[in-house]
Structures are given as structure tokens and as C-alpha cells.
N, CA, C and O atoms as a Tinker XYZ file with bonds, in Angstrom:
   184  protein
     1  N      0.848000   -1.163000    0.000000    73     2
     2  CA     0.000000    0.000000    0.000000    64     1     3
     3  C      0.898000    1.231000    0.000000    63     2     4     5
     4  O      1.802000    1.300000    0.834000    81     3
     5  N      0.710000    2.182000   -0.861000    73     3     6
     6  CA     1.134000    3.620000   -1.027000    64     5     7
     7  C      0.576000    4.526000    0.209000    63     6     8     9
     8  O     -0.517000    5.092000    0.207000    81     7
     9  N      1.566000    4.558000    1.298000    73     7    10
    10  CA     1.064000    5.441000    2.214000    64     9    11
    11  C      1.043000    6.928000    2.052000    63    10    12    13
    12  O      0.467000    7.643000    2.872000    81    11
    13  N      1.663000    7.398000    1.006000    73    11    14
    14  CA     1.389000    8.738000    0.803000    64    13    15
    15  C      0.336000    9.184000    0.074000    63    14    16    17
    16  O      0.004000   10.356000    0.248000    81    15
    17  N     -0.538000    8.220000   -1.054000    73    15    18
    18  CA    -2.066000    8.297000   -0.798000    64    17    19
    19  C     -3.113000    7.869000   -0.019000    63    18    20    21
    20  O     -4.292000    7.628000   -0.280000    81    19
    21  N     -2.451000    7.818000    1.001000    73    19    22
    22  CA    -3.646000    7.153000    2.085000    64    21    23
    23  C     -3.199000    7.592000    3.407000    63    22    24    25
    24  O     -2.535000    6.850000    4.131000    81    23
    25  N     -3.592000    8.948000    3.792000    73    23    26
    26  CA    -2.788000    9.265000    5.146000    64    25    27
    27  C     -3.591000    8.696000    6.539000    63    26    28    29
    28  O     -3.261000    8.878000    7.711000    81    27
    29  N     -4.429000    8.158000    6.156000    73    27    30
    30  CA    -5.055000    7.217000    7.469000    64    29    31
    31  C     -4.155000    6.108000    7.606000    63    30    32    33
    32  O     -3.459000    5.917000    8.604000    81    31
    33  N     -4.183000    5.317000    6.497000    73    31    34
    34  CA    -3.135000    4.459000    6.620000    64    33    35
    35  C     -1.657000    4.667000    7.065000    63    34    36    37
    36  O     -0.983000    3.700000    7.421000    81    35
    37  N     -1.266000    5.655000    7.049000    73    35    38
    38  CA     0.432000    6.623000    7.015000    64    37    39
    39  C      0.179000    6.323000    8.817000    63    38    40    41
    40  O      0.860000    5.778000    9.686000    81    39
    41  N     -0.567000    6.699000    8.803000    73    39    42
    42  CA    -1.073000    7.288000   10.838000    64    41    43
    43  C     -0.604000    5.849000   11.482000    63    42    44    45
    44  O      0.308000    5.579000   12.263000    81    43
    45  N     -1.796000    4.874000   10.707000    73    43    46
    46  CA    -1.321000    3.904000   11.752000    64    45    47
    47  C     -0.251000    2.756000   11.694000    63    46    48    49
    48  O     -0.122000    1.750000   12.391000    81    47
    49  N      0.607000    3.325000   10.439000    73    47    50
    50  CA     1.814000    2.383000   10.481000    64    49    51
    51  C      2.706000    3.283000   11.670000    63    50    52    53
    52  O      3.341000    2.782000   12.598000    81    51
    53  N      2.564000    4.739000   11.367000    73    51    54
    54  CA     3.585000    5.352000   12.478000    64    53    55
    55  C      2.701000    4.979000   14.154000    63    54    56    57
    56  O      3.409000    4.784000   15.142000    81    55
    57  N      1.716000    4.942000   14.233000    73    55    58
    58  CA     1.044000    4.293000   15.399000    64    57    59
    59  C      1.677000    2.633000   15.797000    63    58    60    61
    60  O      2.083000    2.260000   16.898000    81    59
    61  N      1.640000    2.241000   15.172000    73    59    62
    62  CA     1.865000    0.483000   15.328000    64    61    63
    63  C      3.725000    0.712000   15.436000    63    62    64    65
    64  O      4.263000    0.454000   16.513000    81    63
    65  N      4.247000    1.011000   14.707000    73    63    66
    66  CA     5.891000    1.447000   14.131000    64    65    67
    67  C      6.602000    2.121000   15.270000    63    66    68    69
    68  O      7.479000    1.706000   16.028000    81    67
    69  N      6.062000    3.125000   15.194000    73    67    70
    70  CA     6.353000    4.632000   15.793000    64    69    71
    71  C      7.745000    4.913000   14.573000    63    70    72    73
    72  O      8.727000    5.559000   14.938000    81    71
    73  N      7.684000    4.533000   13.623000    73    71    74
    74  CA     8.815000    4.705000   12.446000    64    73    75
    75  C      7.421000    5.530000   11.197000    63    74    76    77
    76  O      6.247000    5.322000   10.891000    81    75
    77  N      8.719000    6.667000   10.786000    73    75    78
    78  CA     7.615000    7.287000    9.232000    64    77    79
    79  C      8.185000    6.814000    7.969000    63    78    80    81
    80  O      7.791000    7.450000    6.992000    81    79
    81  N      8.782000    6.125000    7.797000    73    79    82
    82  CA    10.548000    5.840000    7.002000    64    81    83
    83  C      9.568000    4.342000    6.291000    63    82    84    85
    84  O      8.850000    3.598000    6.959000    81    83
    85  N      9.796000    4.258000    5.002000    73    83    86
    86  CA     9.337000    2.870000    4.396000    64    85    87
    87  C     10.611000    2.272000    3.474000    63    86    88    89
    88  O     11.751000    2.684000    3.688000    81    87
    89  N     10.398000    1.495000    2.668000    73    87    90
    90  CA     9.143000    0.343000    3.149000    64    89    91
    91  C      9.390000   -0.223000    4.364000    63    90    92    93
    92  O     10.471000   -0.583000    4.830000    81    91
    93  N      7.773000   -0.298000    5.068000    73    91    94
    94  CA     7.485000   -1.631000    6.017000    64    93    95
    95  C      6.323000   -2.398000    5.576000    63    94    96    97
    96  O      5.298000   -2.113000    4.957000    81    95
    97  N      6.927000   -3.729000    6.220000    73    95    98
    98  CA     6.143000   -4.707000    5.572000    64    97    99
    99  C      5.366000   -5.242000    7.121000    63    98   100   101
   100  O      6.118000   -5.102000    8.086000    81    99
   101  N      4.198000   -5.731000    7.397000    73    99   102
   102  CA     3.712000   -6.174000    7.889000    64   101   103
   103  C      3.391000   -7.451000    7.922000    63   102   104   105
   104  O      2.296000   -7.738000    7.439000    81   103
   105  N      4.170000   -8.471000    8.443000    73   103   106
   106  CA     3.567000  -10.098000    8.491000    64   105   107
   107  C      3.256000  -10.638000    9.391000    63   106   108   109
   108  O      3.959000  -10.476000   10.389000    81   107
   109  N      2.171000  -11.455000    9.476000    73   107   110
   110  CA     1.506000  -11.784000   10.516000    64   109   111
   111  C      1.732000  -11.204000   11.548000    63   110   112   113
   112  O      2.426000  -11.922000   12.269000    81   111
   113  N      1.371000   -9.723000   12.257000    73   111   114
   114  CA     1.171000   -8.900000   12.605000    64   113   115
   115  C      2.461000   -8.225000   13.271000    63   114   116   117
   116  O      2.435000   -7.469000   14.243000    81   115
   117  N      3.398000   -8.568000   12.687000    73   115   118
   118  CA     5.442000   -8.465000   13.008000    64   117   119
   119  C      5.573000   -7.643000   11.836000    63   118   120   121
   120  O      5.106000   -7.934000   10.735000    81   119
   121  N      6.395000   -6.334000   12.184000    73   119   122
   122  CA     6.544000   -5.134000   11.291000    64   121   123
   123  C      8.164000   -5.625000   10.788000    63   122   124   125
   124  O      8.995000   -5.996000   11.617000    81   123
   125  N      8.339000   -5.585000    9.881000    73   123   126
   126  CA    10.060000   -5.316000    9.545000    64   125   127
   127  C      9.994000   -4.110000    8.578000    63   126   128   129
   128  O      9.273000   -3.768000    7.641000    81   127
   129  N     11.194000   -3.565000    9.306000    73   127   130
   130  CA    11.408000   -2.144000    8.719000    64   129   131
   131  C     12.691000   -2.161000    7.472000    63   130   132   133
   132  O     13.776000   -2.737000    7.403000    81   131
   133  N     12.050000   -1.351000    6.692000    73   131   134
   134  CA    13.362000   -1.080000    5.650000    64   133   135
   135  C     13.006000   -2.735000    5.005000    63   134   136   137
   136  O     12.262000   -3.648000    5.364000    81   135
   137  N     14.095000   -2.505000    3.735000    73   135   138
   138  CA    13.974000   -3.522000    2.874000    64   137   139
   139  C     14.994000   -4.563000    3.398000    63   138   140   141
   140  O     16.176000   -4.221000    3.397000    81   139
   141  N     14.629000   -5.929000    3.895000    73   139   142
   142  CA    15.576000   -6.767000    4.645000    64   141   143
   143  C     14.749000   -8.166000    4.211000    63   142   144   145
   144  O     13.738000   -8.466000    4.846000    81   143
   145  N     15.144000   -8.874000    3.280000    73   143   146
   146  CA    14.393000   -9.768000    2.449000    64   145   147
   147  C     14.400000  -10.998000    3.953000    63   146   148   149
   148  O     13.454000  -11.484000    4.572000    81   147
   149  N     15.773000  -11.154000    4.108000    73   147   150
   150  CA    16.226000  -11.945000    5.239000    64   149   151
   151  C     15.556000  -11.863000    6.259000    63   150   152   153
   152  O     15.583000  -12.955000    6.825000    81   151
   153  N     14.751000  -10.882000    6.989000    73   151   154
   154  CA    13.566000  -10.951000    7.627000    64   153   155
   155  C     12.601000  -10.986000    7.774000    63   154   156   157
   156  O     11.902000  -11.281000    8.744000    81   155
   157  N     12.273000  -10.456000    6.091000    73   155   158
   158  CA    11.053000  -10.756000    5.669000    64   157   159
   159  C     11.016000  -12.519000    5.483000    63   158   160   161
   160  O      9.872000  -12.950000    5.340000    81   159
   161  N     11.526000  -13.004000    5.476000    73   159   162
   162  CA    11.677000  -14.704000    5.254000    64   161   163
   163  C     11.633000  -15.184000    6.233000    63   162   164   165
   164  O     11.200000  -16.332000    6.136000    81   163
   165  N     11.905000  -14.851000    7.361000    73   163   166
   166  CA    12.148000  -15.620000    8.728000    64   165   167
   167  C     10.933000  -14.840000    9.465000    63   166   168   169
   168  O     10.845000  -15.436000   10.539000    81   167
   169  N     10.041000  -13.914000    9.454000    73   167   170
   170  CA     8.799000  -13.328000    9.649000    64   169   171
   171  C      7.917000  -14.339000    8.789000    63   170   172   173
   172  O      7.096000  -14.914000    9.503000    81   171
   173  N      7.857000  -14.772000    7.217000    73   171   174
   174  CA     6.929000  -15.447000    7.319000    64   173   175
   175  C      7.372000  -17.048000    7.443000    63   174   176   177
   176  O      6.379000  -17.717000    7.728000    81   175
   177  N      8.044000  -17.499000    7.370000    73   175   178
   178  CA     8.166000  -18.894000    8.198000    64   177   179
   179  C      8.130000  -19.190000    9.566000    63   178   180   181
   180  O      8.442000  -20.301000    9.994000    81   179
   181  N      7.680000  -18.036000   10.449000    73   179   182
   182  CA     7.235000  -18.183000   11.672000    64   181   183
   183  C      5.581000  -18.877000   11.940000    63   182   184
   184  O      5.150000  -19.021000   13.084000    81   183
């Protein structure tokens, strides 16, 4: 999702985050920040 067209959405990644800085990815409800494939992989094989 494009958070700079959707500033509701913008709100509550910095709500959930407390980070304004993308990409974040959200998996199964575990944020990884910044582009880190390596955690994005071990977030969803949890």
C-alpha cells in the first residue's frame, strides 16, 4: 500500500511502528522495517 495516498493508513503504520521511514512490511502482525528480504523470510516462516 502507497502510504502517501492514504494518510489514514500513514497514521497507523507510524502508530503500530512509531517509524515514518518505508518500506514496512507487515507479516503476521510483526513489522520489519526497511527492505531486509532476510527478515522478511524468517517473519513469514514463523
Amino acid at each position: 500500500m502507497n502510504v502517501e495516498n492514504d494518510p489514514t493508513m500513514m497514521q497507523k503504520v507510524v502508530e503500530q511502528t512509531g517509524q515514518m521511514g518505508v518500506p514496512q512490511t507487515e507479516i503476521n502482525g510483526k513489522w520489519v522495517l526497511g527492505f531486509d528480504p532476510e527478515r522478511i523470510l524468517d517473519a513469514i516462516e514463523q
